[in-house]
VOTOR-777530 format. One record per residue (C-alpha): z, x negated, y negated; residue number from 1; residue in three letters. Coordinates in Angstrom, 3 decimals, always signed. Example, Ala and Ser with C-alpha at 12.3 -4.5 7.8 and 13.67 -1.06 7.14 Angstrom:
REM residues 2
<pt <+7.800, -12.300, +4.500>, 1, ala>
<pt <+7.140, -13.670, +1.060>, 2, ser>
***
This chain:
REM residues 393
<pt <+0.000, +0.000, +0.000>, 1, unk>
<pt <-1.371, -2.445, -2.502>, 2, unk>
<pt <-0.582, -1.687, -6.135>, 3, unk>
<pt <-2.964, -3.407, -8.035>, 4, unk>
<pt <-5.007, -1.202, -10.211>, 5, unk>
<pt <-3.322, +1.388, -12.532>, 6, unk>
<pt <-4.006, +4.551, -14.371>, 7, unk>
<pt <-2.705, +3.850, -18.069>, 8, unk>
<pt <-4.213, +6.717, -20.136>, 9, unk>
<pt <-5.231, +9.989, -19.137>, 10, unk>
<pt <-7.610, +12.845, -21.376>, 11, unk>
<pt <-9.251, +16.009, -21.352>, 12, unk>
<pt <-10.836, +18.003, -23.544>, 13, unk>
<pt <-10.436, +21.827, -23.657>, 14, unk>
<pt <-12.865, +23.613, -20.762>, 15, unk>
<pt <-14.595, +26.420, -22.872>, 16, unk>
<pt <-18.153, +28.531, -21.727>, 17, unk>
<pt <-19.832, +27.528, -24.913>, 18, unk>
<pt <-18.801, +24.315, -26.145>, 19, unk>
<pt <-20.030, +23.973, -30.423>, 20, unk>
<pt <-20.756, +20.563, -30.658>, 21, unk>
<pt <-22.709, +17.454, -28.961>, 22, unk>
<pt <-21.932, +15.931, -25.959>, 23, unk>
<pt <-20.886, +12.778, -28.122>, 24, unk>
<pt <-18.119, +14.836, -29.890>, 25, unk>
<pt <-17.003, +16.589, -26.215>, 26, unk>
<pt <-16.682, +13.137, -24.756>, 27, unk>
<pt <-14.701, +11.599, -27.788>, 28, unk>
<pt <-12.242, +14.844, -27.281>, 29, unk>
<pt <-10.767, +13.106, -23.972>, 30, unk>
<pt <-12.050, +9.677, -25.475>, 31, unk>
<pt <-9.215, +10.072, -28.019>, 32, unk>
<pt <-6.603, +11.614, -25.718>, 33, unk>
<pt <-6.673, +9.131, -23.133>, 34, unk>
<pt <-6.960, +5.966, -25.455>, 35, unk>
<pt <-4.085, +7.261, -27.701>, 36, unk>
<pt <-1.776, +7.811, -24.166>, 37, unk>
<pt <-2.776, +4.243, -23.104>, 38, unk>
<pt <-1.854, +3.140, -26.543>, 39, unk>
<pt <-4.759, +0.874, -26.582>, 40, unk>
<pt <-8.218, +0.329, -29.027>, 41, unk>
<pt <-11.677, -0.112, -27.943>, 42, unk>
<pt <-11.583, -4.041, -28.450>, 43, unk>
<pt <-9.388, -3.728, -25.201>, 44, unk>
<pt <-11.477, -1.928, -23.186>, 45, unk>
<pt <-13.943, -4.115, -20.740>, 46, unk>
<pt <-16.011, -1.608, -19.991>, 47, unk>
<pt <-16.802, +1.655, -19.366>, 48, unk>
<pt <-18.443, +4.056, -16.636>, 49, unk>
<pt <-19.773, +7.306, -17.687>, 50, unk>
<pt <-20.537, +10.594, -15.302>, 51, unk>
<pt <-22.546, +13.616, -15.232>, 52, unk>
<pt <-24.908, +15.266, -13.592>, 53, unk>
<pt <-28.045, +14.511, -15.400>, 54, unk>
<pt <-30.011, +17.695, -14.655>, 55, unk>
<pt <-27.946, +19.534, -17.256>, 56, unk>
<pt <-28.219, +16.628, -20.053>, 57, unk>
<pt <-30.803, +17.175, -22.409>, 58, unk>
<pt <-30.149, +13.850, -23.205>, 59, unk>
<pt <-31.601, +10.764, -21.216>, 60, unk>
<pt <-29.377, +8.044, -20.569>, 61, unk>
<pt <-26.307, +9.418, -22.040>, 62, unk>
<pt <-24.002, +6.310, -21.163>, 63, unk>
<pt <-25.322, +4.304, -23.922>, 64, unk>
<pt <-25.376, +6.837, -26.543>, 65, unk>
<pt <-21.719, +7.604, -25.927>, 66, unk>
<pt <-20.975, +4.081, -25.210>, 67, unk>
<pt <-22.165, +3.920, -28.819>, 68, unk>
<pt <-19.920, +6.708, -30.139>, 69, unk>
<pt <-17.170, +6.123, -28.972>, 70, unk>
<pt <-17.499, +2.230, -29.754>, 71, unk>
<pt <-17.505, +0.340, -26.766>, 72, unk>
<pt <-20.696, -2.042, -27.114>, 73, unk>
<pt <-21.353, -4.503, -26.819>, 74, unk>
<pt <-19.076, -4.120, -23.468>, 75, unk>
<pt <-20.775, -3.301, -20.719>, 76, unk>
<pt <-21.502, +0.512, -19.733>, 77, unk>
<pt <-22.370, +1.986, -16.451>, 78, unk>
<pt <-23.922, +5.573, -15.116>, 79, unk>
<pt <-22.207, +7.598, -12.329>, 80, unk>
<pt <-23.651, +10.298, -10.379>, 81, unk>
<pt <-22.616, +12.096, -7.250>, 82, unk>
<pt <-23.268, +15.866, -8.414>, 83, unk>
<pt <-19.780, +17.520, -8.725>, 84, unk>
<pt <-17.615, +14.639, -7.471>, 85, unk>
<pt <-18.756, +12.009, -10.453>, 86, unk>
<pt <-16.278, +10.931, -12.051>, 87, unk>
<pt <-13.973, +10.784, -8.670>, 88, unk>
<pt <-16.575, +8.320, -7.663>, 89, unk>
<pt <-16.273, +6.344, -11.516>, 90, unk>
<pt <-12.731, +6.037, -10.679>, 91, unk>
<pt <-13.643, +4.275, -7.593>, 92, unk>
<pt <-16.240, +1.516, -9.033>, 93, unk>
<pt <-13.539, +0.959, -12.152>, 94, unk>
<pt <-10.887, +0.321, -9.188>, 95, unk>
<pt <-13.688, -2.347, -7.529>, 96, unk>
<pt <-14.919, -3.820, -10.516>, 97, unk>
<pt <-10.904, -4.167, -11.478>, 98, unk>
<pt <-10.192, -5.626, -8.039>, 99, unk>
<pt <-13.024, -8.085, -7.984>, 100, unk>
<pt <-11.811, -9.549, -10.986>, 101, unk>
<pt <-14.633, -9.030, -13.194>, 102, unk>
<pt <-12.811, -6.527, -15.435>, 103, unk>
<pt <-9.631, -5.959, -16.344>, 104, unk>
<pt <-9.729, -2.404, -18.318>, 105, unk>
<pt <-12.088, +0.226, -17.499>, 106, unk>
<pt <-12.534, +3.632, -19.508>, 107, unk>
<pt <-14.148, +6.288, -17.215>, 108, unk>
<pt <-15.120, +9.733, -18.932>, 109, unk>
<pt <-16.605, +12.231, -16.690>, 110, unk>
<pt <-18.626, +14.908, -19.280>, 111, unk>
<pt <-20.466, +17.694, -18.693>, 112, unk>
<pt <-22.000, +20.752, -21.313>, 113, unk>
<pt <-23.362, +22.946, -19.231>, 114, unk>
<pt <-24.028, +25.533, -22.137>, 115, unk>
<pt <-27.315, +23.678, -22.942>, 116, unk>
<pt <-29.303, +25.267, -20.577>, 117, unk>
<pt <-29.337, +29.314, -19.350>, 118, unk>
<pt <-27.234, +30.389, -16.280>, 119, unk>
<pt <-30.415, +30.858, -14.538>, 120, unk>
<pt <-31.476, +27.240, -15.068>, 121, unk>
<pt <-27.832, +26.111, -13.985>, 122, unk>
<pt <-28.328, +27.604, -10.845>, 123, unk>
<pt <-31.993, +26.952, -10.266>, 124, unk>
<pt <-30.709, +23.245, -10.941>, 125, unk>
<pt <-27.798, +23.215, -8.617>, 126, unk>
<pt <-30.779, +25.177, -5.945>, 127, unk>
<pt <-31.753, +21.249, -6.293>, 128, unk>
<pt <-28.845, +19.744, -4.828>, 129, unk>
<pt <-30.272, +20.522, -1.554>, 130, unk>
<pt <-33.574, +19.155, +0.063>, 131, unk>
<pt <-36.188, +19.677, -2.227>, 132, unk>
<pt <-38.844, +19.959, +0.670>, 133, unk>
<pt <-37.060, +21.945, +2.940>, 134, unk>
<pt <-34.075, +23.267, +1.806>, 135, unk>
<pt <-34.104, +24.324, -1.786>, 136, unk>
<pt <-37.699, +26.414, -1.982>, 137, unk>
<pt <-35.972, +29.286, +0.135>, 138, unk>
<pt <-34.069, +30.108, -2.707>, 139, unk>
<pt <-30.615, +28.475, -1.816>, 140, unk>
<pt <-27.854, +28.316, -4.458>, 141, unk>
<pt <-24.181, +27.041, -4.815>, 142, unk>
<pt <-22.329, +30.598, -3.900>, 143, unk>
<pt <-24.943, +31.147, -0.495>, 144, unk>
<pt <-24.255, +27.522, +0.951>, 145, unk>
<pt <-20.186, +28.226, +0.725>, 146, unk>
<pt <-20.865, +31.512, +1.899>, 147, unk>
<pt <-22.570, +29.932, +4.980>, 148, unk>
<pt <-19.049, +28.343, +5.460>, 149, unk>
<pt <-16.987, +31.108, +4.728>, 150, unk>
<pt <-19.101, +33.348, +7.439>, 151, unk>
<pt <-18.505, +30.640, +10.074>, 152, unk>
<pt <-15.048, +30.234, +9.450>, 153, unk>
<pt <-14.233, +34.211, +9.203>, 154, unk>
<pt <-15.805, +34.808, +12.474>, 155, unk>
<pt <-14.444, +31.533, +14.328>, 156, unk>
<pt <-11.050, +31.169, +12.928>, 157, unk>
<pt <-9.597, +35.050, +11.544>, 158, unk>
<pt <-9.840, +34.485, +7.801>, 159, unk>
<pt <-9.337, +37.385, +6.001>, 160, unk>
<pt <-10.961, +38.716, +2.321>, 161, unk>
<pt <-7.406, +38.959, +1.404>, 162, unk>
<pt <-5.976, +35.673, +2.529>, 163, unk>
<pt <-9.587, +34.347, +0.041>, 164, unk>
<pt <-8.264, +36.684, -2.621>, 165, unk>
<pt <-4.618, +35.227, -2.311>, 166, unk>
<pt <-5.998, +31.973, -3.131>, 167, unk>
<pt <-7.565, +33.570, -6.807>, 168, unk>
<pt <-4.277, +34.856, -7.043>, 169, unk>
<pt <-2.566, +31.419, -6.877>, 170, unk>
<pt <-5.097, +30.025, -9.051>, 171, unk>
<pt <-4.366, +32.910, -11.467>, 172, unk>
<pt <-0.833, +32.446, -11.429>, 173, unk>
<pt <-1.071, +28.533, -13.062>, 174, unk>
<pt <-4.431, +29.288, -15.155>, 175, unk>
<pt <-2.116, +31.407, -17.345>, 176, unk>
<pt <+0.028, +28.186, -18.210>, 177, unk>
<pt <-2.735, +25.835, -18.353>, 178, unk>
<pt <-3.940, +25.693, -21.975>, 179, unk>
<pt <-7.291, +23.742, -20.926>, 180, unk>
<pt <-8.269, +26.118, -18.617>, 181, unk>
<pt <-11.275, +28.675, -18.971>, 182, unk>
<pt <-9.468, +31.581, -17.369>, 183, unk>
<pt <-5.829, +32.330, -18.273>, 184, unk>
<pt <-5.438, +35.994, -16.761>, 185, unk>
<pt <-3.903, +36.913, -14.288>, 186, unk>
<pt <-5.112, +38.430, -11.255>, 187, unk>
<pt <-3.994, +41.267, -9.145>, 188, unk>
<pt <-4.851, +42.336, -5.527>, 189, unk>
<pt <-6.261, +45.653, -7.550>, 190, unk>
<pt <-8.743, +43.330, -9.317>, 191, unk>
<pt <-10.036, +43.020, -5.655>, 192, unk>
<pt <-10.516, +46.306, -5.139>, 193, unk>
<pt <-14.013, +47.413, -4.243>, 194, unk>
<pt <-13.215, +51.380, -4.848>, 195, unk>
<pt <-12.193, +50.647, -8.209>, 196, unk>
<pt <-14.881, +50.803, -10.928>, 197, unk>
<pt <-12.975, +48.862, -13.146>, 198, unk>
<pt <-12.404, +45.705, -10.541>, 199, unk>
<pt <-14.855, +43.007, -11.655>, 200, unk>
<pt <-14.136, +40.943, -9.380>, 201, unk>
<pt <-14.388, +42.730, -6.153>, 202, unk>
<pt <-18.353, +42.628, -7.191>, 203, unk>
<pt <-20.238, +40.790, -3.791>, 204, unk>
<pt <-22.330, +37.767, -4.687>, 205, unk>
<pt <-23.147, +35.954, -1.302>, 206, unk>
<pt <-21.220, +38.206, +1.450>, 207, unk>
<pt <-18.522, +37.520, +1.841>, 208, unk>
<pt <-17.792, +35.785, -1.426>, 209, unk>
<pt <-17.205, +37.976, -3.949>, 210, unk>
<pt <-17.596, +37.372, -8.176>, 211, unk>
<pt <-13.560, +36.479, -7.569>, 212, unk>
<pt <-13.880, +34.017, -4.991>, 213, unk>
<pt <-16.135, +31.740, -7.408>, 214, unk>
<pt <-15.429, +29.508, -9.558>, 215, unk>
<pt <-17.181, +29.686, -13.272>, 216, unk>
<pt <-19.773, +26.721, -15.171>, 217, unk>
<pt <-18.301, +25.440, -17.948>, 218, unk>
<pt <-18.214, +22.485, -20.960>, 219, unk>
<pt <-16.072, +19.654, -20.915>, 220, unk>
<pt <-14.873, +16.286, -20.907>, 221, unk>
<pt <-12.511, +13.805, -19.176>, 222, unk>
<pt <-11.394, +10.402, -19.348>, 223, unk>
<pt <-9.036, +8.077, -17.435>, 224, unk>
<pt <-8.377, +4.832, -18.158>, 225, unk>
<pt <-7.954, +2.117, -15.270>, 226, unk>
<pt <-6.103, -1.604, -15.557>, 227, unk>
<pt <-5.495, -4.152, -13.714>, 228, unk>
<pt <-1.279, -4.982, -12.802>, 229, unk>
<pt <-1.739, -7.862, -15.076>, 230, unk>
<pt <-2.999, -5.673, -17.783>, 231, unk>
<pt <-0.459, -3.050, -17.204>, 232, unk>
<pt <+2.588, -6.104, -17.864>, 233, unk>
<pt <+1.036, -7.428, -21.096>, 234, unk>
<pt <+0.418, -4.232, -22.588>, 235, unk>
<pt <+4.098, -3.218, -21.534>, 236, unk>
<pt <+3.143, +0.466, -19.879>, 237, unk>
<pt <+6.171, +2.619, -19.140>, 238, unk>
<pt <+4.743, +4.967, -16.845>, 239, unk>
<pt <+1.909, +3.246, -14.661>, 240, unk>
<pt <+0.496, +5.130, -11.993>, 241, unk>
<pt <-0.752, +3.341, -8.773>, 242, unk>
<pt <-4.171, +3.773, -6.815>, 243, unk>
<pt <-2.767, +3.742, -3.345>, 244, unk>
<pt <-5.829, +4.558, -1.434>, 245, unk>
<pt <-9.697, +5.458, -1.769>, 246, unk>
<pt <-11.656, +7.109, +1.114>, 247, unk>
<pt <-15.569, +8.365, +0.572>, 248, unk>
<pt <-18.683, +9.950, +2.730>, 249, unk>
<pt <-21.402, +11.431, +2.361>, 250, unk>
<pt <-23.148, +13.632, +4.735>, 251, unk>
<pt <-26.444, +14.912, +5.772>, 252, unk>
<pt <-28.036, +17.449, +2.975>, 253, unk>
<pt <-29.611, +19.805, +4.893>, 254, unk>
<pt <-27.656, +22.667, +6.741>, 255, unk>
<pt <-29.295, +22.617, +9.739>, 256, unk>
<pt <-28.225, +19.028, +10.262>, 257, unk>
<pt <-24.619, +20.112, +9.888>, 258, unk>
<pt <-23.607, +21.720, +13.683>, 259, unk>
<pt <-20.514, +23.448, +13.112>, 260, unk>
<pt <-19.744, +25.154, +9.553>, 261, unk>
<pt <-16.733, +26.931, +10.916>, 262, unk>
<pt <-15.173, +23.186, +11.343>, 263, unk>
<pt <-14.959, +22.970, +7.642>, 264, unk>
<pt <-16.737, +20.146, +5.146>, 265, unk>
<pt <-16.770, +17.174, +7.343>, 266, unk>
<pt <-16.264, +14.327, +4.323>, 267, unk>
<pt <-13.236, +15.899, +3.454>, 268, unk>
<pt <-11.507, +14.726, +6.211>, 269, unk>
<pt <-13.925, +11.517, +6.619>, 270, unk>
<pt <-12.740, +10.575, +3.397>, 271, unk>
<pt <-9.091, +11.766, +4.063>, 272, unk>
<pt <-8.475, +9.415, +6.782>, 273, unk>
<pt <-9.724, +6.376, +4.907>, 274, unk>
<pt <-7.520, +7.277, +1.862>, 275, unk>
<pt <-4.797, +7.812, +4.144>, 276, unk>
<pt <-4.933, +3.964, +5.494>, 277, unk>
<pt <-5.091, +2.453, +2.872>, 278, unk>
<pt <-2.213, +4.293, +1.154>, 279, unk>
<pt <-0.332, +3.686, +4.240>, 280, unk>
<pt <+0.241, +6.889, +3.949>, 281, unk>
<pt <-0.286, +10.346, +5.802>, 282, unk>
<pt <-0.110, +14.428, +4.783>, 283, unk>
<pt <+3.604, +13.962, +5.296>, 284, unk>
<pt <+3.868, +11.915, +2.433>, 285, unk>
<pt <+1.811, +14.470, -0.540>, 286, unk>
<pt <+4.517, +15.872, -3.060>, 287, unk>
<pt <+1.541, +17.120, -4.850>, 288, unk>
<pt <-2.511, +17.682, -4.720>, 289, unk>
<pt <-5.390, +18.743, -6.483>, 290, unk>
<pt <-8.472, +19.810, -3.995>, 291, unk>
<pt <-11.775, +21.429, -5.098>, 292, unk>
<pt <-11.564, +24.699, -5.410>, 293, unk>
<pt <-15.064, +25.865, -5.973>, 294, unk>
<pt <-15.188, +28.818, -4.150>, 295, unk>
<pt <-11.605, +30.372, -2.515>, 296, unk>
<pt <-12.875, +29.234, +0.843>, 297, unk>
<pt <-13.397, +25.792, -0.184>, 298, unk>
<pt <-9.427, +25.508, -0.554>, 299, unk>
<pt <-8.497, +26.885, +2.453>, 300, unk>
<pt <-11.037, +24.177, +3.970>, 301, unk>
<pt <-9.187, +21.725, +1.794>, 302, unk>
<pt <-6.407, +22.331, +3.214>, 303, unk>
<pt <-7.143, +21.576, +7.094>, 304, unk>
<pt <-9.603, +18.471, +5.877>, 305, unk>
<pt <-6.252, +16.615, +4.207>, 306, unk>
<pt <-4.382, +17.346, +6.756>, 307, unk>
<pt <-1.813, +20.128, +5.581>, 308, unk>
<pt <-2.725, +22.608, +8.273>, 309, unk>
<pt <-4.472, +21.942, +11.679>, 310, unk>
<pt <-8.499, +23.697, +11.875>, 311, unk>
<pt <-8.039, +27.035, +11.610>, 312, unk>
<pt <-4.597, +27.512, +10.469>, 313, unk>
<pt <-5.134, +26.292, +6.790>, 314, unk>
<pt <-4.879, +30.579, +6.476>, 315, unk>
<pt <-1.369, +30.284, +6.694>, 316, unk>
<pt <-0.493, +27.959, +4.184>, 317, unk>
<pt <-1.790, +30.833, +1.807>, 318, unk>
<pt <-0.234, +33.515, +3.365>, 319, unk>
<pt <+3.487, +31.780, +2.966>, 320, unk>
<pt <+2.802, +30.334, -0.421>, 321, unk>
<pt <+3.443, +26.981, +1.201>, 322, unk>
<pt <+1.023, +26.116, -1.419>, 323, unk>
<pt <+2.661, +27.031, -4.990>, 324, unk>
<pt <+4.818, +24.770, -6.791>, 325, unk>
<pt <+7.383, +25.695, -5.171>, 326, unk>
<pt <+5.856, +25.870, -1.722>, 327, unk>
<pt <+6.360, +22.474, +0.959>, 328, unk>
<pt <+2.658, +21.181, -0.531>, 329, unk>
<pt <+1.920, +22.287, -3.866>, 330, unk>
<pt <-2.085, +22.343, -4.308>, 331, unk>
<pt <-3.497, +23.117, -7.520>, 332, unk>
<pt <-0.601, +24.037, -10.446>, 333, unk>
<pt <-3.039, +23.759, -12.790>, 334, unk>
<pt <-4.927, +27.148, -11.966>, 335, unk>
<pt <-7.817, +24.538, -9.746>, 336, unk>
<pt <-11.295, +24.873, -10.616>, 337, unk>
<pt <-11.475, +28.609, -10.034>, 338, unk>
<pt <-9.409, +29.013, -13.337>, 339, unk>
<pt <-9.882, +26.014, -15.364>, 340, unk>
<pt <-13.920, +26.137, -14.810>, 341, unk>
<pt <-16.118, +23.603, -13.451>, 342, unk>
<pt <-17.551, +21.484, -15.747>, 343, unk>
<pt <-19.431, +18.826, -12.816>, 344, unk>
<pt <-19.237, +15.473, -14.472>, 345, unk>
<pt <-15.474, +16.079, -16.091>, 346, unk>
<pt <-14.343, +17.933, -12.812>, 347, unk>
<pt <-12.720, +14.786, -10.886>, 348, unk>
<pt <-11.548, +13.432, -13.778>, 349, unk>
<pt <-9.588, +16.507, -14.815>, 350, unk>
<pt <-7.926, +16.652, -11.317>, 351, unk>
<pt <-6.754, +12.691, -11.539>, 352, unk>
<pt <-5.197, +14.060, -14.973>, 353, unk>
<pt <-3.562, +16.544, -13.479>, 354, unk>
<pt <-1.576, +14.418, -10.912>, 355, unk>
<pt <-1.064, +11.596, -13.285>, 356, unk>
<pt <+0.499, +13.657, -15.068>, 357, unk>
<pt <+2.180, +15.223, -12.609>, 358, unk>
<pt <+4.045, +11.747, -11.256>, 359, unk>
<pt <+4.994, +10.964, -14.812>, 360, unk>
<pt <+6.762, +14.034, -15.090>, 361, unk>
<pt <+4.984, +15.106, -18.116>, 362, unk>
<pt <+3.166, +18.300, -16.608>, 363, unk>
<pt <+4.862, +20.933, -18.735>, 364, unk>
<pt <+5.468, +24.206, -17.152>, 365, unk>
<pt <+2.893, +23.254, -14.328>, 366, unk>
<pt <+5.536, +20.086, -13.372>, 367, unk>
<pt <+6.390, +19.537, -9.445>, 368, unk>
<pt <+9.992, +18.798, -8.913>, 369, unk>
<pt <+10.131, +15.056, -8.366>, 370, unk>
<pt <+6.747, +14.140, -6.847>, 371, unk>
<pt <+6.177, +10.518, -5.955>, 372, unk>
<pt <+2.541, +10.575, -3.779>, 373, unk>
<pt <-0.241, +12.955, -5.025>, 374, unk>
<pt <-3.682, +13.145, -3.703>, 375, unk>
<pt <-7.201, +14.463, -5.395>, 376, unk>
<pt <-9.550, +15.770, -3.460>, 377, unk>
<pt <-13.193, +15.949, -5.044>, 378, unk>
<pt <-16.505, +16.926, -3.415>, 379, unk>
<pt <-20.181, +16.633, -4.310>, 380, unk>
<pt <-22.888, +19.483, -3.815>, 381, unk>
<pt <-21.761, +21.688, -0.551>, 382, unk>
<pt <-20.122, +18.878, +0.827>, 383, unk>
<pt <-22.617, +16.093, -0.068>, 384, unk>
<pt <-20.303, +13.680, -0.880>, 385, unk>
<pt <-16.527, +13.432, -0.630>, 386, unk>
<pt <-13.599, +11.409, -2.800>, 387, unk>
<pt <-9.938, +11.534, -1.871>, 388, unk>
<pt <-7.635, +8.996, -4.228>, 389, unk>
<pt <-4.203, +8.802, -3.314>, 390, unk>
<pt <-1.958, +7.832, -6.467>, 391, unk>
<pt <+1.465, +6.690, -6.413>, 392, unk>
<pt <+4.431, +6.164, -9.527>, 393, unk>
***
């Protein structure tokens, strides 16, 4: 359980539908929160890594025009892209390029403004995430993929609409006392409710996920801000938090190539398992964690992938509220991406914010009693690619 790469500032921006400005004045929103909480200025910074999903950019090449912004040149700057799961996988290369001595600070702001383009484009766009040959010309989108999943898993394993509605609930319950978030509402099983005319989000979209069992596009911005345990001593950090352990994988992009959907997203747990050994650690071990919550079913997947719940049982965890902040393994306090939104670049980033905060004991109302181990788990396209970081205090 090597500690030699830190997280020293943390940053986010506000997740909103319809974000004002440019994507140089969303970045500098978590630009400016994370370098203030480091307590650092640009001349410190090495380098920086920037991540998006280009699709959605209108502009080309947008790590040197923020670079420029936000005044880091003539340091070096580097793209990231890996769809949904960017700036998970940033994180990662800072923590290499850290390790291998080249660098010794690293900013890495994950940004996305999704607003730029229609909803129809968005999803026409994220169609594109699968095989352009032989996938993606049949019309397949984000919702119909995880609804592949959740169709397997209902009929293999005895998931129920309302254990997937439980998990909106939970995600419900901590949007309202996230101020970043998109969505601070509550939701009740009556919102569910496909006899009432005034339940919007009992509306189907890819049976059996209904409009409440997806997560929403949105703008925004991350930023975390990486140093070496040499670093961390001279700038005299009071609250460093650790990168215990890294796992990643990738997997094939067409369906058909994948045999058994009811077994859940296979780099979850590829990527669990590495994470794990390198921590030195196991599920035992997670006070708190942050998984991607796309669609409902993509939690309760989460949950069996990391270990929390053996295949098939991850159910349970939701029925017993094992899985509040209260619960023996809180997941998402922060409302997850079904209430805070999804903006794709700033996704991964947001979640490492989240537990940072969380072991420094600075999470507000949100704030897990005590943690000391908390793990993000951050996936790419319908399971594309897979990032699980392991942080310790």
């Amino acid at each position: 359980m090597a500690k030699d790469v830190a997280v020293i500032g943390v940053g986010q921006s506000h997740f909103v539908r319809g974000y004002e400005g440019s994507i140089r004045e969303l970045a500098f929103e978590a630009f400016r929160e994370a370098m203030q909480d480091a307590g650092i200025t640009q001349k410190q910074v090495d380098a920086s890594i920037f991540c998006s999903a280009p699709e959605y950019d209108k502009q080309r090449s947008p790590a040197g025009v923020l670079a420029e912004y936000l005044g880091l040149i003539p340091q070096p700057t580097f793209y990231v892209e890996t769809v949904c799961s960017s700036s998970s996988t940033g994180v990662k290369i800072g923590y290499g390029l850290i390790k291998s001595g080249l660098h010794d600070v690293i900013v890495v702001l994950g940004f996305q403004k999704m607003s730029e383009i229609t909803s129809a484009e968005s999803q026409e766009r994220m169609g594109r995430g699968a095989d352009i040959q032989w996938e993606a010309p049949f019309g397949t989108m984000m919702p119909a993929y995880y609804a592949l999943y959740a169709q397997a898993y209902m009929a293999k394993n005895g998931l129920t609409h309302d254990d997937l509605m439980n998990v909106r609930v939970k995600a419900a319950t901590y949007g309202q006392i996230n101020e970043r978030a998109v969505y601070r509402k509550g939701v009740k099983p009556e919102d569910f409710d496909p006899k009432n005319p005034e339940a919007k989000l009992a509306a189907p979209v890819a049976l059996p996920l209904r409009v409440g069992d997806c997560c929403a596009n949105a703008d925004g911005s991350s930023c975390i801000i990486l140093a070496s345990k040499k670093k961390v001593k001279e700038l005299g950090i009071k609250k460093p938090v650790y990168i215990l352990g890294l796992g990643a994988a990738s997997e094939a992009v067409n369906m058909a190539a994948r045999p058994d959907c009811a077994q859940g997203i296979k780099v979850a747990k590829v990527a669990a398992d590495v994470a794990y050994k390198m921590a030195g650690a196991g599920p035992q071990d997670i006070d708190v964690a942050e998984v991607h919550d796309c669609f409902t079913i993509a939690e309760i997947m989460a949950y069996e992938a990391l270990g929390f719940a053996p295949v098939g049982e991850g159910k349970q965890l939701i029925r017993e509220k094992a899985t509040y902040r209260e619960g023996k393994i809180p997941v998402n306090v922060d409302g997850g991406l079904l209430s805070k939104g999804h903006p794709i670049g700033a996704t991964g980033g947001s979640q490492i914010r989240t537990i940072v905060l969380q072991l420094r004991g600075e999470a507000g109302p949100m704030q897990v009693k005590d943690p000391e181990i908390g793990l993000v788990h951050n996936i790419g396209g319908v399971g594309l690619y897979g990032n699980v970081t392991i942080f310790g205090r």
